[in-house]
N, C-alpha and C positions, 0 to 999 in steps of 0.2 A: 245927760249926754250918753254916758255906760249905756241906761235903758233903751236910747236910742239904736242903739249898736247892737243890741242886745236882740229889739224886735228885727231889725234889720236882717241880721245874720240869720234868727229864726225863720224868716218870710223867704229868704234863698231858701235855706236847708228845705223846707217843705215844698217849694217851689222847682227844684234838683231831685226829689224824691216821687214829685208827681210824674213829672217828666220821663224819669226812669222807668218808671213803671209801666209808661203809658206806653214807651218804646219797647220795653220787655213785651208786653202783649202784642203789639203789632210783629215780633220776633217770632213768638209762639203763631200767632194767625197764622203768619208766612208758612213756619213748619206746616202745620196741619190741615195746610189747603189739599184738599182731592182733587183730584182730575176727575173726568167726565168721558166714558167711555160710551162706545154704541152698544145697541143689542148686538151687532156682529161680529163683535171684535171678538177675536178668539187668541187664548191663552198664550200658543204658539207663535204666535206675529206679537206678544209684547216680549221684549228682550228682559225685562226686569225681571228677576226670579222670584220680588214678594212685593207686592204691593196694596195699596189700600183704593180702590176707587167707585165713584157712583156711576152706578146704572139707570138708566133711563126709564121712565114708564112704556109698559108695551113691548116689552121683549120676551111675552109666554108663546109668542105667534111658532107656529111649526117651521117658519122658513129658517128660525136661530136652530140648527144641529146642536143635537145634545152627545154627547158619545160615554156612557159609564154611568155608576151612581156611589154619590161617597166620591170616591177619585175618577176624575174624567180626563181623558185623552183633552191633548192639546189643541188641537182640531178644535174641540166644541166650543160654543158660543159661552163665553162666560157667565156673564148674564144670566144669559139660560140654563147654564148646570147653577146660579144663585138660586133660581127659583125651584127648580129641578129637587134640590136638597132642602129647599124651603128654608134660604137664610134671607131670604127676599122674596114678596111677592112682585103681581105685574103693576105695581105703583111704583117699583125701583126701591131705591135705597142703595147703603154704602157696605160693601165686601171686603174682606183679606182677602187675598190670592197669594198662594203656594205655592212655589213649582218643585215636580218633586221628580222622581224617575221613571222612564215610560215602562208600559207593565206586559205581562201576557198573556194579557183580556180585558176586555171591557163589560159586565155586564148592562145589556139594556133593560129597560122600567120606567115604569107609571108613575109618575108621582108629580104631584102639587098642582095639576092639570100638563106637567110638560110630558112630551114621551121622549126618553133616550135609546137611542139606538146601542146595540151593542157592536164592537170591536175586537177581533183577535189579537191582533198587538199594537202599539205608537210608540214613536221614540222617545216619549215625553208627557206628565203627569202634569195636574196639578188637585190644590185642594183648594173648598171656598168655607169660608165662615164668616161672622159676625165681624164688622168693621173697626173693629177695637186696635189699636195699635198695639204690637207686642212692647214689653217693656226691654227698653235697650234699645228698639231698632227703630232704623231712621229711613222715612218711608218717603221715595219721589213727587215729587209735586207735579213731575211733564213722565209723562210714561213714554219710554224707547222702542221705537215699532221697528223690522224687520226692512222690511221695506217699502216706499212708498205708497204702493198698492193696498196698504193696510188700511184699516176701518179709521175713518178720522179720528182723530185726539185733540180735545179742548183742552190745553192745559192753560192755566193764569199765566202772563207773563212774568218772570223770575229774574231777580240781580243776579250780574256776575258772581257777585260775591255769596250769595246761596248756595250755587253751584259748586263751588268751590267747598264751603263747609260742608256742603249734605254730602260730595264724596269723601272729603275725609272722612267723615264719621261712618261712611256706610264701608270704608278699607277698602284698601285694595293690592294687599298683600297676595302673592303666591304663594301655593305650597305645593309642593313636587308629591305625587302620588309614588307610594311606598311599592316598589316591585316585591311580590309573591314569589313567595316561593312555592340398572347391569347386567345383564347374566343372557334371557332367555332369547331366545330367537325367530319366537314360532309363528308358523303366516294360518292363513285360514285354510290354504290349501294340503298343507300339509300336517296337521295337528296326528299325533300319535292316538288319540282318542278320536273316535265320530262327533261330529257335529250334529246337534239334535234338532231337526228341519222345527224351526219355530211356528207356532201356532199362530197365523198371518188375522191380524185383525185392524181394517183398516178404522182409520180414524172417523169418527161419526159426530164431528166437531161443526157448527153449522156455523158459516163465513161471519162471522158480525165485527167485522175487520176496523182496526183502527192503521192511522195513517198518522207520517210525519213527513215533511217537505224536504228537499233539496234543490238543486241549483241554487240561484238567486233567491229563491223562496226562502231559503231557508235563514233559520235567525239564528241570535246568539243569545239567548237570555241570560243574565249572572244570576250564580247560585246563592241564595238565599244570607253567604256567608260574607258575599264581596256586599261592601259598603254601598249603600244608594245614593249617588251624584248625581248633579246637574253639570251640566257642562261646561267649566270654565276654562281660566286657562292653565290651569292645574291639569287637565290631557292633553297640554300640548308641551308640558314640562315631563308628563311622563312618557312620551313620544318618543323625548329624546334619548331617553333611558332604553326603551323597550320599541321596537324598530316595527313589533307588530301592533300596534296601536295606531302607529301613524295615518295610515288611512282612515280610521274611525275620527281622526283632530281632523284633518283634511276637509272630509266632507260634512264638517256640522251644520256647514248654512247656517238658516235661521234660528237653530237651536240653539248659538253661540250665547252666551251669560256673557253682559259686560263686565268690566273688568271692576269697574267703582261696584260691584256688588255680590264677588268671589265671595266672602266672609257672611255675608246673607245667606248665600246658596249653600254655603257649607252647614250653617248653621239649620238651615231646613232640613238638608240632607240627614244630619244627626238627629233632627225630630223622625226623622222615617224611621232611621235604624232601630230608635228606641219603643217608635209605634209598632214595629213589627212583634217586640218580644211582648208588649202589651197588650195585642190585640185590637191594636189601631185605637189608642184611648181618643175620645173626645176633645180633646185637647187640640185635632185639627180641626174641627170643626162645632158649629153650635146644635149640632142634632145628635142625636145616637147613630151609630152603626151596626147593623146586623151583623151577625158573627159569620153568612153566606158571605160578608162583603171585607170579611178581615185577610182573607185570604189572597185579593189581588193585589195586598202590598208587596209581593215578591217585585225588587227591582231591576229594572232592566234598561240599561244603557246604551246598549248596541246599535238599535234601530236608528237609522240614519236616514230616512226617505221623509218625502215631505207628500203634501194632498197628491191623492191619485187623481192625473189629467186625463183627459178624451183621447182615446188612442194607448194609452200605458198598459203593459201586459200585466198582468196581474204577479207574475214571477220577478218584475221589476221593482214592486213596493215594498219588498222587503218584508210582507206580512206571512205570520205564521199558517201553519194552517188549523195545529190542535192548542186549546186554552190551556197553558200550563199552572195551575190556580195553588200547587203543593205546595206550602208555607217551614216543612221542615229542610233544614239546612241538610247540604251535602258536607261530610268530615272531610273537608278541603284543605291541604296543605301547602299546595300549587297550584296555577292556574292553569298550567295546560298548554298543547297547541292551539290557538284560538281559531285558524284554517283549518283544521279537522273537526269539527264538531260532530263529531256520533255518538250515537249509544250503541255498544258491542259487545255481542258474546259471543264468543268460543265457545262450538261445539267438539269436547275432549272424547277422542277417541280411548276409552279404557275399556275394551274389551280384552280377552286373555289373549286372544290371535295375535296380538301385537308386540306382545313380551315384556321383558321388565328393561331392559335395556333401551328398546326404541318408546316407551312412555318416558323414562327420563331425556330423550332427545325432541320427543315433544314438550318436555315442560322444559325445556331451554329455549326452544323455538319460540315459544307464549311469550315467558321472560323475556326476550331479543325483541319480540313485537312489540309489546309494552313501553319497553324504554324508548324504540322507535316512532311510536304513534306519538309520546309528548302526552300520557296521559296525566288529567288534571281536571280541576271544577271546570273551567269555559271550555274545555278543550275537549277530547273524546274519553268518555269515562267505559271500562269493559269489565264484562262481567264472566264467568265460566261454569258451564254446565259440561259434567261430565257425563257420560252415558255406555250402559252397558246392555243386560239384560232393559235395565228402568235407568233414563235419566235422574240426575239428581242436582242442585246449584250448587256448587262451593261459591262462590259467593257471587254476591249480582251489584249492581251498579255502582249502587251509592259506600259500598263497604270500604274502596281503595281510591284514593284520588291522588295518588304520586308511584311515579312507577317503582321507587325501591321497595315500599311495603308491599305494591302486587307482585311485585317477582319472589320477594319473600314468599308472601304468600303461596304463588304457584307452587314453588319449590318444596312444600310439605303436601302437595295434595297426593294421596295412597292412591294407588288403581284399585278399582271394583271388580274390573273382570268382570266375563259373560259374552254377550253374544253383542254384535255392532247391530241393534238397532237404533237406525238412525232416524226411521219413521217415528218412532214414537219420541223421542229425542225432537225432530222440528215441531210435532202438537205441543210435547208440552214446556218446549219454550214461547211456543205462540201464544198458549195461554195462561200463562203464570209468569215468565221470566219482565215483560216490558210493560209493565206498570208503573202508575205513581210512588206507590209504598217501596218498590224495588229500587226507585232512583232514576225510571225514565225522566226526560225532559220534557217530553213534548215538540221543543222547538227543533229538535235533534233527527235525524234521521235513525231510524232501528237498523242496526247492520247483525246479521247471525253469518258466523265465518266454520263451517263443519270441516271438521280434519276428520279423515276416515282412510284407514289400515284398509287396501283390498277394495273392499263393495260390502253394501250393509247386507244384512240379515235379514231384514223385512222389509215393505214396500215404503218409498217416499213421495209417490207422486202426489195423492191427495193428502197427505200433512203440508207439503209443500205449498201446491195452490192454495191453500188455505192461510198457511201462512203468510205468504207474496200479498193475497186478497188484503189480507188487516198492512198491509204496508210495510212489510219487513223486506230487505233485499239481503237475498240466501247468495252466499257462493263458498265452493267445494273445493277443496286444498285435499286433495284423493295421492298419496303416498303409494306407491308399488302394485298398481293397480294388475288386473286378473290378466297372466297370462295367456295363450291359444285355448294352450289345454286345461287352461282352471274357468275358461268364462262359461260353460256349463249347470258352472255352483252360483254364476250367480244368479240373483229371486228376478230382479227387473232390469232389464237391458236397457240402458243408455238413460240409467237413473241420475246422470246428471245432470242432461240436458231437458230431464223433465221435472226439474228440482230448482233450477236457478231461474231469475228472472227474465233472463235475455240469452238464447245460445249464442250468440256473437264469441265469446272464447273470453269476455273482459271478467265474467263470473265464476270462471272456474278456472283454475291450474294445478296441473299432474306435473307430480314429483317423481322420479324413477326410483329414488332411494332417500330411506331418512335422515344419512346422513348427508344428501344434497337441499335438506331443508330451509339450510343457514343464507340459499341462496336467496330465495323466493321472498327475506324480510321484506325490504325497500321494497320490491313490486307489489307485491299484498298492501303493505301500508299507504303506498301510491295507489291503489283502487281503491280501498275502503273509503280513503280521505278525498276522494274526486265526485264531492256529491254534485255535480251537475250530471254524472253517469249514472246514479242512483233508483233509475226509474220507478222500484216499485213503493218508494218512498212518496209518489206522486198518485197511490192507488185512491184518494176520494178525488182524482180527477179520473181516473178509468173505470169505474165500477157499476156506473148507472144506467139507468134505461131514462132518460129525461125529456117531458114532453110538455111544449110550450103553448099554451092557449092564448090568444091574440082578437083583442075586442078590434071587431073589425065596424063596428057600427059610426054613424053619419057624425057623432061628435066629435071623433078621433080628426076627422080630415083628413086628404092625401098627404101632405107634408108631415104633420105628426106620426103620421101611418109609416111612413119611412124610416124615420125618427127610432120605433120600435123595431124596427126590423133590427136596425144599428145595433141595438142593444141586444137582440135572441143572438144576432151573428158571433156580437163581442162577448157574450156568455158562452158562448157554444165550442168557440176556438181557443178556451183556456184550455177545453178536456181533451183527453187521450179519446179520439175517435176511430172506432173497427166495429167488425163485427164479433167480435171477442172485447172490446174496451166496450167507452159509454157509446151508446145508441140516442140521437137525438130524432122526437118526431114533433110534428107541428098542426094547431085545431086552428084555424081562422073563426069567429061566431058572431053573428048577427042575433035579427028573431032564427036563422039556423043555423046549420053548423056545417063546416068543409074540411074536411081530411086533406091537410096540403100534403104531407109525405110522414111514412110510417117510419118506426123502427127500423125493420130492415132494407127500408128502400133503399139507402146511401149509406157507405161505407167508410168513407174519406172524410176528414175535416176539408177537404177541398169544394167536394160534390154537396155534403150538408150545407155551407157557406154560400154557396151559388143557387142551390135552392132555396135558399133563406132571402135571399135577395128576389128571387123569381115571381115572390108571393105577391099578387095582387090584390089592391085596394078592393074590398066588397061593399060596404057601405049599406044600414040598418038600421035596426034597434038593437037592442041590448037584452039578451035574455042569458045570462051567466051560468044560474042553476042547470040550464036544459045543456049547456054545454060541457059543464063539470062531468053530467051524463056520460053524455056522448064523447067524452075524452076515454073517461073511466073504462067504456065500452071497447071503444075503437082501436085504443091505442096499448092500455094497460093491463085487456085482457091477454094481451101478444108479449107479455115482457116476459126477460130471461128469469126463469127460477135463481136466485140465491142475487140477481141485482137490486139493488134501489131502486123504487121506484119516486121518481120524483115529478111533480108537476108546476111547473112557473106560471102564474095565470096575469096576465095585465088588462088592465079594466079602467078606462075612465069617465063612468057616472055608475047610477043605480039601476041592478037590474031590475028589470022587469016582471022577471020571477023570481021565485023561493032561491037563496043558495044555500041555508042551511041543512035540510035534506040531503042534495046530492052529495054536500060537501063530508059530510058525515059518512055518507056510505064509501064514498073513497077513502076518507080515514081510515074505514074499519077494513076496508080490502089491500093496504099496506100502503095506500099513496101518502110521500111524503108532500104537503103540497106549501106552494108561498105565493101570497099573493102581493100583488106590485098596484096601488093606485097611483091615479094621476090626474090632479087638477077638479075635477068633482067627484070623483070617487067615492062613496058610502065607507065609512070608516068600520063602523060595524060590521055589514058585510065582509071585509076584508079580514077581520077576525076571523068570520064566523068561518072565512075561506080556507084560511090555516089552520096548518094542523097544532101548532103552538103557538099564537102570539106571542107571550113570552118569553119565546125564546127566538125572536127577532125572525118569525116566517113573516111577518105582514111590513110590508114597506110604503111609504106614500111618501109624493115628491110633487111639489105646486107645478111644477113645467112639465114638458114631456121634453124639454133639452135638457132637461138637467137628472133624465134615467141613468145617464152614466157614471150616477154619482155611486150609482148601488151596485154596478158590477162584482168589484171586491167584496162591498159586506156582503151578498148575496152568495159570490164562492165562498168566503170564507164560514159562513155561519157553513153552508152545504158539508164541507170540510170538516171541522170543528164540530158537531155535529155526530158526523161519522169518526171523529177519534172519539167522541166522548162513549160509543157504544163499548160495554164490557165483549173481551175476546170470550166466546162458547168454548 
């Protein structure tokens, strides 16, 4: 009987133990189901900040946008930056995904058969690797889309009560983001000594201008020091705190991170920070990183725009216009005003003319501006070049990032004394003070603010224009200027209306007296900080000579044909157009070629736009290379000395003749050139058309409705481009 009872009891217990089991693994299944994503789903439309999922075979095709390598903008097809990075071929398989902070740049590239396009800025990263589950983290089985319009999602159907555990364990805790912290008198006119007429030597400085944005344009990147986040509700808890963030929680849109997966997104966020001082270890991924691509971990939170639509200005996306790629931190103590965002230098009048009395009412002055502006890492960081006989930096951008140590600081700088050259003072802040290594930003506009005793000593016109050209906006803060009987002494009359960017009066203001300086704080600080009045902050959109060649052959069609015009008009009306700004001209080409309108013909973005519409259909073959010719001839022998020349060429099938050749010879005679295919376009060709593939001249697009996808990266590369040239 015992034995009975005995096998009995046994035959449960193992019977309770199968069972277990058997339900344990059907538990684990559950966990570690994937979802099933499309080739098109992109990063940005899934809400989840990490997740694990399979991709489908057939997502190498071109129509999946790639944007970056290594880390890719949210935008791009997931999938396709899998294969892109080669953690997946085009058979699929199963991926990590990362969401990490958007950057300020995208490099594009070749790899694994996909091409990525490159991007100046997104509000939003991510990384892909090998489909391994991190240890600790509890990975969705249904992925959270944006909104309906998203790429469909296969997810298994899931119990209530999964739901329920995979948030708990994935948290959903807050955390409140931590808020950051005498004597002499003498004027020029009247010096007891002569003044020894300086030996006038103008600047021989040749334009190779860089450029930063404002208005809308302009962005806000965090410096290398503030933490890299996703955005949960952890910025709408520091909203509360700090009243100027509230607008960036406002407009998150689809960037929003749910809430069951704060603790995720933090926990990535803290993988970026640590990648950053390692040099982006492998650890996000299952490939190597080039140490060219360690550099776009700089995080960047700010941007808040979503896909550019048909019709959206380009100053409405939010996008940068120079790649800001410097990986060392700014010595940040505070964040700043984050509504000012410039880079600033003070040009210090310390010539002797000025005395020892009114130099310390100018270094009170600076100190007053300082504390005023709210300077800080997000916020406007200033730098000071004093200048006499020779300018010199007391210190430049990145040295002070809280206003007590730069007032400190102002307040030991010694005067040099000597003569107010201000000429030589604007070249060589144009070409040494707004650099990377100095603490520019890039995404920042350049402001140079010159104080000047009297009228300088030597000429500023061409330091100036040269200056304005590379994108800096000059304005003159001129203290006691030249009486009747002193304007005689001075070298160049009405040096400051040929010195600042705009005579309108918003660039310059006269002081009667030094000690009426204390007035002019708030109004200086209110221009500097009003970057939609900034213009020359917007010079890679004034500087060019840009001419559009337009396949006008029998493939295109009337409707397509139209199609492009859409596109030269919506290129065309982002730039600053005159006959002093850019100049746009236009090639129509068959088997020949038609001069619609030149350079000079049209002077208005009004009158270019109406001619751009005027242009009629011709209809042909295709002969590309003979046109590349006859553009180079017609159009680019006519261009201004010291403009860009650029040329936009749109093409859709194989020419019929050589492009290599002509395309060549306009390289070599300065044409910047890009080429645009569409729909059967020669891919080759299209290299061999550009003057860099590499560096994203060559663009193709399967539709000819879907050219407006390249408006922006086509400015922006233009842009971006033109800041990456070193200042002469």
């Amino acid at each position: 009987m015992k034995a009975s009872v005995v096998v009995i009891f046994f035959g449960v217990f193992l019977t309770c133990t199968y069972a277990a089991k058997e339900a344990t693994k059907k538990i684990k299944k559950a966990k570690l189901y994937i979802p099933q994503i499309d080739c098109d789903a992109k990063a940005g439309k899934i809400i989840n900040p990490e997740f694990i999922a399979k991709c489908p075979p057939g997502c190498q095709d071109v129509k999946y946008r790639v944007y970056g390598t290594d880390i890719y903008a949210s935008f791009s097809s997931v999938c396709g930056a899998a294969i892109h990075s080669g953690i997946i071929d085009n058979t699929g398989g199963k991926i990590l995904v990362q969401k990490v902070a958007g950057h300020a740049g995208y490099r594009g590239s070749f790899s694994n058969g996909v091409r990525s396009l490159s991007l100046p800025r997104w509000r939003e990263s991510f990384l892909v690797s090998e489909g391994k589950p991190r240890k600790g983290v509890t990975y969705p089985s249904t992925l959270e889309y944006s909104s309906s319009k998203s790429t469909a999602v296969k997810p298994e159907p899931k119990k209530p009560e999964q739901d329920l555990k995979a948030l708990k364990s994935a948290g959903t805790t807050n955390t409140s983001e931590k808020a950051l912290e005498q004597g002499d008198t003498g004027r020029k006119g009247d010096q007891t000594s002569p003044v020894p007429t300086p030996t006038i030597q103008l600047a021989t400085t040749t334009p190779t201008p860089t450029s930063t944005t404002t208005d809308p344009f302009t962005t806000t990147p965090k410096p290398t020091t503030t933490p890299a986040t996703t955005r949960t509700t952890t910025a709408a808890a520091a909203a509360k705190s700090r009243p100027g963030l509230q607008h960036r929680v406002r407009d998150t849109g689809s960037s929003s991170v749910h809430p069951a997966y704060s603790s995720v997104a933090a926990a990535a966020s803290r993988q970026v920070q640590a990648a950053q001082g390692r040099g982006l270890n492998t650890a996000f991924r299952g490939t190597s990183t080039s140490a060219g691509n360690r550099n776009i971990l700089r995080p960047n939170t700010a941007m808040e725009t979503d896909l550019w639509k048909p019709g959206l200005s380009l100053f409405d996306t939010g996008f940068a216009s120079k790649e800001d790629l410097n990986p060392k931190p700014l010595e940040a103590t505070s964040q700043g005003n984050p509504s000012c965002k410039v880079d600033l230098s003070f040009l210090m009048d310390g010539s002797w003319s000025i005395g020892k009395r009114r130099f310390q009412l100018q270094k009170q002055f600076l100190g007053n501006v300082a504390q005023a502006l709210g300077i800080g890492s997000t916020g406007p960081l200033m730098g000071i070049v004093q200048y006499g006989d020779d300018p010199s930096t007391e210190f430049n951008l990145k040295t002070y990032a809280n206003p007590k140590d730069l007032r400190n600081a102002i307040e030991k700088i010694p005067q040099k004394g000597g003569l107010s050259n201000v000429g030589k003072a604007l070249s060589f802040v144009n070409k040494n003070f707004f650099s990377d290594a100095n603490g520019n930003r890039g995404g920042a506009p350049n402001v140079v603010v010159v104080m000047v005793d009297g009228w300088p000593t030597d000429r500023v016109e061409e330091a100036s224009r040269l200056a304005r050209e590379s994108g800096i906006n000059i304005f003159f803060v001129t203290i006691e200027a030249a009486a009747e009987n002193e304007k005689q002494n001075v070298i160049e009359p009405n040096f400051v209306d040929k010195a600042v960017c705009r005579t309108n009066g918003f660039y310059s203001i006269s002081v009667p007296s030094w000690f009426g300086l204390h007035k002019i704080v708030q109004p200086l600080v209110k221009r500097v900080c009003d970057t939609d009045r900034l213009v020359c902050s917007k010079t890679c959109l004034n500087s060019a000579d840009i001419g559009f060649v337009i396949d006008g052959s029998s493939s295109v069609g009337t409707g397509n044909f139209r199609t492009v015009l859409q596109f030269v008009a919506n290129i065309s009306k982002e730039f600053e157009i005159s006959d002093t700004d850019t100049r746009i001209g236009a090639v129509q080409y068959t088997y020949e070629q038609r001069l619609e309108f030149s350079f000079d013909k049209y002077s208005t973005k009004q009158d270019v736009l109406s001619a751009i519409k005027r242009i009629s259909y011709w209809s042909g073959g295709t002969s590309t290379g003979a046109a590349i010719s006859y553009t180079s001839e017609q159009l680019f022998t006519k261009s201004k000395p010291n403009k860009r020349k650029i040329m936009i060429l749109i093409t859709d099938g194989r020419s019929y003749d050589d492009v290599r050749v002509p395309a060549m010879a306009a390289h070599q005679n300065g044409v910047i050139a890009y080429s645009i295919g569409v729909a059967w376009a020669a891919q080759d060709e299209l290299e061999a058309i550009a003057t860099d593939p590499d560096k994203e001249h060559s663009f193709f697009v399967d539709e000819f409705d879907n050219l407006y996808q390249f408006v922006n990266p086509l400015i922006q590369n233009i842009c971006t481009e033109f800041n990456s040239q070193p200042r002469n």
